[in-house]
PLY file of the C-alpha trace (Angstrom):
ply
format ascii 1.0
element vertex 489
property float x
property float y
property float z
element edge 488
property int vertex1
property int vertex2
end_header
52.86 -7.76 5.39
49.08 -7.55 4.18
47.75 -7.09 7.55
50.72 -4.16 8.45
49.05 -2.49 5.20
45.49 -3.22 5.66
45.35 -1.60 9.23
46.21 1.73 8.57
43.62 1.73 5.73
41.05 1.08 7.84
41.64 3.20 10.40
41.93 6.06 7.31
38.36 4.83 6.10
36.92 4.71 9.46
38.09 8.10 10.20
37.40 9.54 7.04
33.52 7.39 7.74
33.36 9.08 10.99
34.43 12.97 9.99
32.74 13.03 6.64
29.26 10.44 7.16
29.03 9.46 10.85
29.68 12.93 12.67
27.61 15.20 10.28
24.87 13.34 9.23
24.15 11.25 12.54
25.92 12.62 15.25
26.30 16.34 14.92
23.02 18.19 16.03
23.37 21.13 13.68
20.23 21.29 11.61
20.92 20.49 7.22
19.97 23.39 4.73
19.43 19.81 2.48
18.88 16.45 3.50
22.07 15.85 1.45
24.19 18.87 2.78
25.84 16.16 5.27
27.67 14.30 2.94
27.80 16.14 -0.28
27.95 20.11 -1.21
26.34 19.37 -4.55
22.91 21.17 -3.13
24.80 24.37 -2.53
26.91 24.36 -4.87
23.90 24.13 -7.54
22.65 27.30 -6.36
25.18 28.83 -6.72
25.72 28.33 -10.18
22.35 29.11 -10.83
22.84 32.30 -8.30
19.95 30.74 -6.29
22.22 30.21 -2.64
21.44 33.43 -1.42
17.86 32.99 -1.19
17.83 29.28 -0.66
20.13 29.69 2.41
17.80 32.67 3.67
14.77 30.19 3.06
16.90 27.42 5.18
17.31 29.77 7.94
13.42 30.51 8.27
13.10 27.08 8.48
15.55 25.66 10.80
17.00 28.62 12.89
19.71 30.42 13.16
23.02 28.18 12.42
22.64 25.29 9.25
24.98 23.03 7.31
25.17 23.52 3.91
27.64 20.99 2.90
30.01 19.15 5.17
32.61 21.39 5.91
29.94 24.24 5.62
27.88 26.32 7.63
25.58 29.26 7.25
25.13 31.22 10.85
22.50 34.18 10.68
22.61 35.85 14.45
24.20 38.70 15.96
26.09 36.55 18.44
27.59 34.43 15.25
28.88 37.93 13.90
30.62 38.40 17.11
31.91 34.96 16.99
33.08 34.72 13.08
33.93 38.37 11.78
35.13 40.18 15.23
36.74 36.95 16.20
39.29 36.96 13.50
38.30 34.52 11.69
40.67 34.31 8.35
38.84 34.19 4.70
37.77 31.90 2.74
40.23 30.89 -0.20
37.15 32.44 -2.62
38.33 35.98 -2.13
42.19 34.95 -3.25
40.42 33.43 -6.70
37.86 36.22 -7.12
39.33 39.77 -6.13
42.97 39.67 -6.51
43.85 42.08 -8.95
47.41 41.65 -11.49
47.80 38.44 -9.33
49.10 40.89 -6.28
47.45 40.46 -2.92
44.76 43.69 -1.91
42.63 44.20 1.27
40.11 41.98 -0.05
41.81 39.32 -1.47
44.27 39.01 1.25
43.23 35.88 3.04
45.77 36.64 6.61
44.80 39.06 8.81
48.34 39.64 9.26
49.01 41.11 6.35
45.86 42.60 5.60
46.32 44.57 8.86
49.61 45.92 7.99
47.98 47.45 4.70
44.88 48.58 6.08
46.84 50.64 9.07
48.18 52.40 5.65
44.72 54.12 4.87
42.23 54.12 7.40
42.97 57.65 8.83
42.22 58.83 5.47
39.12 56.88 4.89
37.92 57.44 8.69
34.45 59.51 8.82
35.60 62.88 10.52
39.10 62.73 7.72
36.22 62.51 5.35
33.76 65.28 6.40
36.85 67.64 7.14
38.95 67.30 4.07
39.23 70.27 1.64
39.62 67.93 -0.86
36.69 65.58 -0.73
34.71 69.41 -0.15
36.31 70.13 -3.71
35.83 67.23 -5.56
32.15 66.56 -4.53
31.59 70.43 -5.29
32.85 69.92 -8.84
30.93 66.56 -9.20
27.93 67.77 -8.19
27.12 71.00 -9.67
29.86 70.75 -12.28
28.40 67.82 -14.25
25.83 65.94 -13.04
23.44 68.78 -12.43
23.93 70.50 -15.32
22.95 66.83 -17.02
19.76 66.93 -14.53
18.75 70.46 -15.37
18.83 69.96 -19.30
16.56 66.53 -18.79
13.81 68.69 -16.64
14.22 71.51 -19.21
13.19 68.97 -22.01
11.20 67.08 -20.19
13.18 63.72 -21.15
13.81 61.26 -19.01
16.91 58.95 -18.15
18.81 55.52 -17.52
19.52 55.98 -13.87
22.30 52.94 -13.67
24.55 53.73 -15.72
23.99 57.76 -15.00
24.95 57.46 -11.35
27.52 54.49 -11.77
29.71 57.14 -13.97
28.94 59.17 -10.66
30.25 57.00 -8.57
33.46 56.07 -10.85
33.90 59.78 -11.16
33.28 60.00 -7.11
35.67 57.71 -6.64
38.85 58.22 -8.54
38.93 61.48 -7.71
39.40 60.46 -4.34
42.04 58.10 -5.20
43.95 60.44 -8.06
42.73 63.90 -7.01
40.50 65.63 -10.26
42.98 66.69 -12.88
43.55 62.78 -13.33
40.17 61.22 -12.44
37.76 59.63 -14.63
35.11 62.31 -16.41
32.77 59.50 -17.39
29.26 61.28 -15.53
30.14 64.16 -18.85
31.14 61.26 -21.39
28.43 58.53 -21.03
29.34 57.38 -24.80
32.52 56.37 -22.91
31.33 54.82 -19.86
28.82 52.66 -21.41
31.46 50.26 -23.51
33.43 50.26 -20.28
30.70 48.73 -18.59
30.12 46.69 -21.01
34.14 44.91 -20.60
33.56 45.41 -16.83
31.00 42.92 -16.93
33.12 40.58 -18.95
36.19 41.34 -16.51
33.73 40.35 -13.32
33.62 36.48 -14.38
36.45 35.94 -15.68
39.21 34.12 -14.03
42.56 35.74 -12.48
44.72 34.36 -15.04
42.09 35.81 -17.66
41.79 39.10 -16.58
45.43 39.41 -16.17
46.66 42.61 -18.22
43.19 42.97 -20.05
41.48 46.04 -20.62
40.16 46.66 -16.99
43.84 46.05 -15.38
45.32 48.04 -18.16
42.83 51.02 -17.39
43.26 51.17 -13.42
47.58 51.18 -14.49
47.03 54.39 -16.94
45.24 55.66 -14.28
48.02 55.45 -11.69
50.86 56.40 -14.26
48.88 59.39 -14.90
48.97 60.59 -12.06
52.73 60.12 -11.66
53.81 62.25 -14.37
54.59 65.83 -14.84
52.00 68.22 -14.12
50.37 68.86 -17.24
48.64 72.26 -18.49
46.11 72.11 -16.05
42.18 72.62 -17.24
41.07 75.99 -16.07
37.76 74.01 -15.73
38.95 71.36 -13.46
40.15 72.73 -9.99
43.54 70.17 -8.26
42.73 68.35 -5.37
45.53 65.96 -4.22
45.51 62.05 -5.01
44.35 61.35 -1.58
44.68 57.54 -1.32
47.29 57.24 -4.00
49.66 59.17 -2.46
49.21 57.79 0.91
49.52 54.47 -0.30
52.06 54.99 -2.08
54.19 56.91 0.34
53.26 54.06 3.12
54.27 51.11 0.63
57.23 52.63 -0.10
57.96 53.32 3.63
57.43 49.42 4.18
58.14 47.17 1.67
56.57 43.67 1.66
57.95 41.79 -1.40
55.13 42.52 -3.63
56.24 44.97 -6.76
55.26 48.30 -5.95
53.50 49.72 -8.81
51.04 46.05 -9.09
50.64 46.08 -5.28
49.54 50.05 -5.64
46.98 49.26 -8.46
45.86 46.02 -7.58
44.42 48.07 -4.19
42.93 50.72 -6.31
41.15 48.74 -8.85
39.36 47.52 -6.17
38.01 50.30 -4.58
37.56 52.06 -8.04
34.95 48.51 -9.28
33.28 49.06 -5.70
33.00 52.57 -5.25
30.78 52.78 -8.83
28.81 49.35 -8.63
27.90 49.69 -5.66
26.63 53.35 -4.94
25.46 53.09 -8.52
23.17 50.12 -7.48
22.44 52.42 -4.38
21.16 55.66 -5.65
19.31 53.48 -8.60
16.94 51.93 -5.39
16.86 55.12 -4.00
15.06 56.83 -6.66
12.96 53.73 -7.20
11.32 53.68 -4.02
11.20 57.65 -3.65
9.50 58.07 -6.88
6.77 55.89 -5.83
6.68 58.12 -2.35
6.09 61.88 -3.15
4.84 62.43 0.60
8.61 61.33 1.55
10.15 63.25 -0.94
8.39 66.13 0.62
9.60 65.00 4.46
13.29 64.54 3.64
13.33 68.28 1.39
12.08 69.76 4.47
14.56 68.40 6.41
16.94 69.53 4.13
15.67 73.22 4.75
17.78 72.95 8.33
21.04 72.89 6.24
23.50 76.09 7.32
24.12 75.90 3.31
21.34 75.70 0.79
21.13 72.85 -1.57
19.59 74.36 -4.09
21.40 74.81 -7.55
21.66 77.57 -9.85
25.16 78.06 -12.63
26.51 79.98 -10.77
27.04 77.78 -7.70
29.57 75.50 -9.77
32.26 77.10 -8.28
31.21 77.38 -4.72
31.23 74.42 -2.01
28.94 71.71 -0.78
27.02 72.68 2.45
29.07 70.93 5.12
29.08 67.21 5.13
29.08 66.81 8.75
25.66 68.39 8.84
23.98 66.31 6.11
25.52 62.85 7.85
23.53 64.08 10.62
20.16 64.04 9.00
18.21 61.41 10.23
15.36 60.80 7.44
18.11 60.98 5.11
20.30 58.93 7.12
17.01 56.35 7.73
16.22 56.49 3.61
19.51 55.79 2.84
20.15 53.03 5.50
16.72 51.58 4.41
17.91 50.89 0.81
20.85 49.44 2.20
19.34 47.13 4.06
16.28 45.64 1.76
18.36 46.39 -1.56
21.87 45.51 0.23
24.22 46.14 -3.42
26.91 42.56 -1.47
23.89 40.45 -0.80
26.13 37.05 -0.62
27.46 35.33 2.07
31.01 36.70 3.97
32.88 33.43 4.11
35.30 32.28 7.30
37.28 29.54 7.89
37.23 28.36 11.79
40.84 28.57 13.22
42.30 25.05 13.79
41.40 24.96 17.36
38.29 25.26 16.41
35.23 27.51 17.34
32.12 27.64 19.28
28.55 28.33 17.74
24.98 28.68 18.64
26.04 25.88 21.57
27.57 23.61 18.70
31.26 22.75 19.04
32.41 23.50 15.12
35.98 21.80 14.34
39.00 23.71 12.65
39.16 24.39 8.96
35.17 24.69 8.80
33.81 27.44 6.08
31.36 29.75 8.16
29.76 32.65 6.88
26.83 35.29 7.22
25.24 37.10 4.83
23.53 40.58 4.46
20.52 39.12 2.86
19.57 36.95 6.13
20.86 39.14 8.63
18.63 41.92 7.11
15.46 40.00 7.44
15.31 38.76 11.02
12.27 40.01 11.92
12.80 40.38 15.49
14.79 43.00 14.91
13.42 44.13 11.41
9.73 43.58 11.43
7.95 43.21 8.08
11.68 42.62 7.08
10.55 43.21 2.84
8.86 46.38 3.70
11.10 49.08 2.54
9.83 51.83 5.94
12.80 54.52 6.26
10.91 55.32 9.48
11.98 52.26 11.34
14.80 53.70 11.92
13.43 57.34 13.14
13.11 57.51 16.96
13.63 54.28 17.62
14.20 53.11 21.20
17.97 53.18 22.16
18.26 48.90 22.53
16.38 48.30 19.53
18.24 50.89 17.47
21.13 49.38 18.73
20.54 45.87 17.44
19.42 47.54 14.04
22.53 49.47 13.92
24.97 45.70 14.74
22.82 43.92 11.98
23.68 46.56 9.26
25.96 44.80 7.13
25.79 46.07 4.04
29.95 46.95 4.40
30.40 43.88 6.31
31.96 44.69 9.73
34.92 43.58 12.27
38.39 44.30 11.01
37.84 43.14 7.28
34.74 45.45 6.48
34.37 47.60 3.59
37.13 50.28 4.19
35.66 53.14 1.83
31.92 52.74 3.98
32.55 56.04 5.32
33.35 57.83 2.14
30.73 55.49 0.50
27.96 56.72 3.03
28.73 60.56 2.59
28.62 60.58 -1.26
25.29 58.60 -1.62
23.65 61.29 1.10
25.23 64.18 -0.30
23.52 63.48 -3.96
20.46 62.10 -2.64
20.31 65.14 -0.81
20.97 67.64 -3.86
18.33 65.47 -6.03
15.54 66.06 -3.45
16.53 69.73 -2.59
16.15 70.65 -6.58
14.18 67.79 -8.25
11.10 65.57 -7.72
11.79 62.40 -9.41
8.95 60.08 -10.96
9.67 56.84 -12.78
8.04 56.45 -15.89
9.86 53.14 -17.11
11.29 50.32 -15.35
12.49 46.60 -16.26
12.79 43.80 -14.03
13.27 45.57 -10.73
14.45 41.90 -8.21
18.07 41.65 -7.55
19.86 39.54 -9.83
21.78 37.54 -6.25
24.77 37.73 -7.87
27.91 38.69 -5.20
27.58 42.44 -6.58
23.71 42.44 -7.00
22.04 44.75 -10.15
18.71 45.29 -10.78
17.65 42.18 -13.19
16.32 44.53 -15.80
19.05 47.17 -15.67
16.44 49.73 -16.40
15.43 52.32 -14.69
13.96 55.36 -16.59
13.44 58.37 -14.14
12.03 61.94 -14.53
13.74 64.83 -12.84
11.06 67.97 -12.55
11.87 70.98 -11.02
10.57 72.38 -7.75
8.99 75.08 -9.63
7.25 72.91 -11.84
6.32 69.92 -9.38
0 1
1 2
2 3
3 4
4 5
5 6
6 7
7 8
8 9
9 10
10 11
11 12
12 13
13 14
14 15
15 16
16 17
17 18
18 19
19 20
20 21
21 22
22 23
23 24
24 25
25 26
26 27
27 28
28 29
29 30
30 31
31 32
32 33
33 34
34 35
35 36
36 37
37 38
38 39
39 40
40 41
41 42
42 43
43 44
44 45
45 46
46 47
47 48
48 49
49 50
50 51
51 52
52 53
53 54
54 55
55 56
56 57
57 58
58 59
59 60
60 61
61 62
62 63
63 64
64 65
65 66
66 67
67 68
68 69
69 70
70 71
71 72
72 73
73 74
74 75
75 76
76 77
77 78
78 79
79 80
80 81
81 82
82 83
83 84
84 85
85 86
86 87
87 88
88 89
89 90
90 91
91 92
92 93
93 94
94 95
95 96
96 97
97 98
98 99
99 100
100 101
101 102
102 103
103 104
104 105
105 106
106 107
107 108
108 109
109 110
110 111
111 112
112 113
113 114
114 115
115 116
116 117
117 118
118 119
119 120
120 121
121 122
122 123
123 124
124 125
125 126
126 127
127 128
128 129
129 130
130 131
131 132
132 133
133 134
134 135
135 136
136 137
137 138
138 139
139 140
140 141
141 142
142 143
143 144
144 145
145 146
146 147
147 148
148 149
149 150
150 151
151 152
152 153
153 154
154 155
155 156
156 157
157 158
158 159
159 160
160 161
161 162
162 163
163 164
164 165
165 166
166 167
167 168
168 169
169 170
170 171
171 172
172 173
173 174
174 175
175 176
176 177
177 178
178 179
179 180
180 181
181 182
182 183
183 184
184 185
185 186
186 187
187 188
188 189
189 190
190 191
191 192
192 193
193 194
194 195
195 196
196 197
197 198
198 199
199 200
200 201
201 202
202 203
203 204
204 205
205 206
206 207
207 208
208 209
209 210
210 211
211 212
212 213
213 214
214 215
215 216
216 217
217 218
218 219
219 220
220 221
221 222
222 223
223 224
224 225
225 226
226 227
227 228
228 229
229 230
230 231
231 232
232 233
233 234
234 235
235 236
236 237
237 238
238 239
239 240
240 241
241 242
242 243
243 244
244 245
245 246
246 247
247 248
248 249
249 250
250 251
251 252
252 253
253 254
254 255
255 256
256 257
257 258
258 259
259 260
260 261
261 262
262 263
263 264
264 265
265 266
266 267
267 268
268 269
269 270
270 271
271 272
272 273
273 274
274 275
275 276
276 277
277 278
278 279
279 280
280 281
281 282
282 283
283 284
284 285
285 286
286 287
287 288
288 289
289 290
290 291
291 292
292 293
293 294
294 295
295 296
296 297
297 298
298 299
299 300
300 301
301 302
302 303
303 304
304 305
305 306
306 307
307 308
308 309
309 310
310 311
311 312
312 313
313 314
314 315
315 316
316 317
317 318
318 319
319 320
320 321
321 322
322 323
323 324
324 325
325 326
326 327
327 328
328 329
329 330
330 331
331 332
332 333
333 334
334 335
335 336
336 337
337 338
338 339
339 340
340 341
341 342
342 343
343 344
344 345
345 346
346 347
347 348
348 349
349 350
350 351
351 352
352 353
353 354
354 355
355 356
356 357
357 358
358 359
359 360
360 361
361 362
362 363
363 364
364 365
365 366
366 367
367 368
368 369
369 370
370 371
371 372
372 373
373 374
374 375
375 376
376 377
377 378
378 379
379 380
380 381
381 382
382 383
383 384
384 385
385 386
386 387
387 388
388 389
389 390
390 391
391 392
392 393
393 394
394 395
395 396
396 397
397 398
398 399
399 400
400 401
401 402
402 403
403 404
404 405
405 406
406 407
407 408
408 409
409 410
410 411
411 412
412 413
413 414
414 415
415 416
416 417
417 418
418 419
419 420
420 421
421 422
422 423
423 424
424 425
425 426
426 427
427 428
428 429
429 430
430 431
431 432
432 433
433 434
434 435
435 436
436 437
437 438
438 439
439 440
440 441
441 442
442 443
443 444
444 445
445 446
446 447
447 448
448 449
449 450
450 451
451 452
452 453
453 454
454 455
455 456
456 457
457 458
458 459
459 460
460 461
461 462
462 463
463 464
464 465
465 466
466 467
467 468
468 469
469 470
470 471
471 472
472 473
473 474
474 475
475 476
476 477
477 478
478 479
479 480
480 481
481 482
482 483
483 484
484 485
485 486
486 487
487 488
C-alpha cells in the first residue's frame, strides 16, 4: 500500500523537478534576465513593486539579446518577429488585465482576456473609430472646433496677454477628458473641465487613488459613479440646450449602445456600456495629456523646430491662426494636417522616446505551445513585449534616447517600414489601442494650433524621467510653459 502511494509522488516531484528546476535552469537555452529568474519570479516581481521592471528588463535585453526569462513561466521577447509571433498570432492576455482594467466588475475591450469575445465587441466600434470615419465626421469637425478655439485658446490667449505662465499636465489632460467625452456623449453632455480646472484638479486627485486600487475597491466609488452620470445624462430628455454649446451626436455611445442591444451577451447592459467607456474616457486624457506635456517640453527647448513645423503649417487649405471670431467656424481639414510629415515625425517622436504605456503587453502561449527566437516555448507561458524595449533597438532606432523628429523625414522605404512595425505606443495586432486613430488626430490638431499661434518656452520644470509606472507621468508633474504670441516672439 506504501509503495502504490509513494510512486505517484515521485513521479509528481520528478516532474514538477524537471518542468520547474531541470528544464529552465539547465536544459532550456533561453538566456535569464537573473541568475534566479529560473526557479523563482521574486527578481521580477521586486521590480515591479518598486516600478523598476521596465527598465531592468530593457537593461536584460541589451545584455543578452532579444528573447529572456524572467521568471519560470516568464519571458520577455523584444524583436519584430516576436510581435508577429505573440500579438498578431492571437495570443490571449494575461490574467493582469482581468484584475487591473475591468470596470463595475463587467468585462471591456481591455480587460477581456478571450479573443472571442473581445472580437465580437470590438466589430461594434471600429468603423467609428477607423481613421477616414474620423477625419470625415461632422461631428469630430464640431467638437474639436468648439474645443479648440472655444476654450482652450481663449485660456492660451489671456496667459500670453499677461505674460503668466502655466501647469501644462493638468491643462491639456482636461483637454483630452474634454476631447474625449465629447466623442463618446456628443458636447451638450461632455465634460467642460479644460474651462473649470478648479474641478478637474480634485478629480485627478481621486483618479489617482481609483488607479491602484483593487476591483472590488473601486467598485461604485467616485470614478465609476462619474463615468454612470455621464451615460444617464446622456439618456435623458433633451434639456434647454446652451446657445454656447453647439449638439454633436454621442458617437460611441450610441453605437454601442444600439450594437449591445442588437446582441446581447449576458452582461447587464447599462454596466457593460459604462464599463467600455470609462475606459476610453481614463485613456483618452492620461495619455494625450502625458503626450502634448513632452511635446511642449522638447519644442520649447527647439525654437529652430518650432519655426520648421509653423512653416509647414503655412501649406494648410485653412489657416490655423486664431482670432474670437473664429470660435464658431471649423478646424482646417483633418485629413490634411494627418498628412504633415514634421508634424506627423514630432508627434511620432514623442511617442516613441516618451511612449505614455511604457510596460510590458503580456500573452499567454496557447496550450500547444509556441515557437520563439528558435526556442520551443511550452503552453500556458506569460510572453510579452514592451514599448520601452522595442523603441530602443538601435538597429532600427539609432541613438535610440535621442529625441530627432527627423528620423522619421525621408527615410528610405525598408527602414521606414521597420520604424513604422516597431511603433507601439497603441500596441498592435487585433487587441491594440482602439481610439489610436482618434488619439493621433487630436494630439496633431492642437499641436498644430499651438505652433501656428504661439511659441512656447518653459520657464519651470520638476523632475522630467518617466515615473515606469503602466500609465507613465512625468515624475515631477510639473511643467510650467510660456505661450507668446507670434507677434511678440
Amino acid at each position: 500500500m506504501f509503495l502504490t502511494l509513494l510512486l505517484p509522488a515521485l513521479v509528481l516531484v520528478a516532474l514538477l523537478y524537471q518542468h520547474h528546476l531541470l528544464h529552465p535552469y539547465f536544459l532550456s537555452p533561453i538566456p535569464n534576465a537573473h541568475p534566479t529568474s529560473p526557479i523563482t519570479s521574486r527578481w521580477i516581481h521586486l521590480r515591479r513593486r518598486r516600478a523598476q521592471d521596465i527598465q531592468a528588463i530593457y537593461a536584460a535585453h541589451r545584455r543578452a539579446g532579444p528573447i529572456v526569462r524572467l521568471a519560470p513561466n516568464e519571458l520577455s521577447v523584444n524583436s519584430l518577429a516576436g510581435l508577429r509571433t505573440i500579438y498578431t498570432g492571437a495570443f490571449e492576455k494575461d490574467a493582469f488585465y482581468s484584475d487591473a482594467f475591468i470596470n463595475f466588475h463587467t468585462p471591456n475591450l481591455v480587460g477581456m482576456l478571450h479573443n472571442q469575445p473581445h472580437a465580437h465587441q470590438k466589430r461594434m466600434l471600429s468603423s467609428i473609430y477607423a481613421n477616414s470615419s474620423i477625419q470625415s465626421s461632422p461631428h469630430v469637425r464640431v467638437l474639436s472646433s468648439h474645443i479648440l478655439w472655444g476654450r482652450l485658446f481663449p485660456i492660451l490667449n489671456n496667459l500670453s496677454r499677461t505674460n503668466e505662465t502655466v501647469s501644462v499636465l493638468p491643462l491639456f489632460q482636461a483637454v483630452g477628458m474634454d476631447f474625449t467625452s465629447a466623442f463618446l456623449f456628443g458636447l451638450q453632455n461632455a465634460t467642460r473641465y479644460t474651462l473649470h480646472l478648479e474641478e478637474w484638479t480634485p478629480w485627478l486627485d481621486e483618479y489617482e487613488r481609483f488607479k491602484y486600487l483593487s476591483r472590488d475597491a473601486r467598485y461604485n466609488g467616485f470614478i465609476e459613479k462619474w463615468c454612470l452620470d455621464l451615460c444617464s445624462r446622456v439618456q435623458m430628455p433633451p434639456r434647454m440646450e446652451d446657445p454656447e454649446v453647439p449638439a454633436t451626436e454621442a458617437v460611441v455611445f450610441n453605437r454601442l449602445k444600439a450594437s449591445l442591444e442588437k446582441s446581447p451577451d449576458g452582461r447587464p447592459l447599462d454596466l457593460a456600456i459604462a464599463s467600455e467607456l470609462l475606459d476610453h474616457l481614463v485613456a483618452g486624457h492620461e495619455t494625450s495629456g502625458i503626450t502634448f506635456t513632452y511635446i511642449m517640453w522638447e519644442m520649447s527647448q527647439r525654437p529652430d523646430l518650432q519655426a520648421r513645423l509653423r512653416e509647414e503649417l503655412g501649406s494648410l487649405s485653412v489657416s490655423l491662426r486664431y482670432d474670437e471670431a473664429k470660435v464658431r467656424e471649423e478646424v482646417s481639414p483633418l485629413s490634411e494636417i494627418d498628412r504633415l510629415p514634421l508634424l506627423d515625425a514630432i508627434v511620432r517622436e514623442t511617442l516613441r522616446l516618451h511612449a505614455p504605456a511604457p510596460a510590458p503587453l503580456p500573452r499567454v502561449t496557447p496550450p500547444e505551445g509556441t515557437w520563439l527566437h528558435g526556442f520551443y516555448v511550452p503552453g500556458g507561458v506569460t510572453v510579452s513585449s514592451s514599448a520601452y524595449s522595442l523603441h530602443r533597438i538601435e538597429e532600427v532606432f539609432p541613438s535610440p534616447e535621442e529625441w530627432m523628429p527627423d528620423r522619421w523625414v525621408d527615410v528610405e522605404e525598408g527602414k521606414i517600414h521597420d520604424m513604422r512595425r516597431l511603433f507601439w505606443a497603441f500596441g498592435n495586432g487585433g487587441r491594440m489601442c482602439l481610439g489610436s486613430n482618434f488619439a493621433l488626430l487630436e494630439i496633431k490638431l492642437v499641436v498644430a494650433a499651438l505652433y501656428a499661434n504661439f511659441t512656447t518656452a518653459v520657464t519651470e520644470h520638476g523632475e522630467m524621467e518617466q515615473d515606469m509606472a503602466f500609465i507613465s507621468l512625468p515624475k515631477g508633474r510639473r511643467l510650467m510653459v510660456q505661450f507668446v504670441p507670434l507677434e511678440k516672439a
